[in-house]
N, C-alpha and C positions, 0 to 999 in steps of 0.2 A: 504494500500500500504506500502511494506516494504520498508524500507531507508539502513537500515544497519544491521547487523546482527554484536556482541561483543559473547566471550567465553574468558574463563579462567577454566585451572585447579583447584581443589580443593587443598589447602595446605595442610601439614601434620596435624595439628591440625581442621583443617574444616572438616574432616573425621569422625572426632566424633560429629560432628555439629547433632541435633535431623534436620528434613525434615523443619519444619515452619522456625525453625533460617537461615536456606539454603536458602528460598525461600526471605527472608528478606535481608540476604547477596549480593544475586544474585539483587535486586534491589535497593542495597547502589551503589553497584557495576557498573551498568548502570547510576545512575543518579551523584556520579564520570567522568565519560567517558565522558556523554554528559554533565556538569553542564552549559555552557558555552549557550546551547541550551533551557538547561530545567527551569534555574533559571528567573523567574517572570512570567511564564506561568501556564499556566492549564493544568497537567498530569494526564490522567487517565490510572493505572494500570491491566492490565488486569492478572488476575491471574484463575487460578482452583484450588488454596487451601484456602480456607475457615477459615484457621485461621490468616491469612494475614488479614483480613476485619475487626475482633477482635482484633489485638494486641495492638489499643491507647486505648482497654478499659479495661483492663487488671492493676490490683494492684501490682502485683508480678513478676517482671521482670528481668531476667540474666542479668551479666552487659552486655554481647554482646548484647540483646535486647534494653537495656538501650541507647548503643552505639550509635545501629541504629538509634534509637529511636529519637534521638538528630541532626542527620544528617537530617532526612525526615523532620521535623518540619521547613527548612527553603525553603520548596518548598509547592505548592499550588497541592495537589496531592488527588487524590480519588482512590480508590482497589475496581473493577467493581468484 
């Protein structure tokens, strides 16, 4: 059951963003909007891109991954 439904354009600089860093942004971006709902709970992310499920095991990461990276780690989150 859907609750809410959130969009936003992509910036100038998000245009050159590669697809996975997007899909990443796109869920800093939501769990922003709701933090308020989402912090101390169990989220499971539902995605169709497959490299979302790989990116906490990954060595080598951009700072904007980095970025993200550092935001998600304070919620209880899992990428179905």
């Amino acid at each position: 059951k859907v609750i809410t439904y959130a969009s936003r354009q992509l910036k100038v600089h998000e245009k050159n963003y590669p697809t996975h860093d997007l899909e990443l942004a796109a869920v800093v971006f939501a769990l922003k909007i709701w933090r308020h709902y989402l912090y101390g709970v169990d989220v499971d992310v539902f995605t169709d891109h497959k490299s979302l499920q790989y990116v906490f095991n990954q060595k080598d990461l951009n700072l904007c991954q980095r970025r993200c990276l550092e935001l998600l780690k304070y919620y209880d989150m899992s990428f179905l």
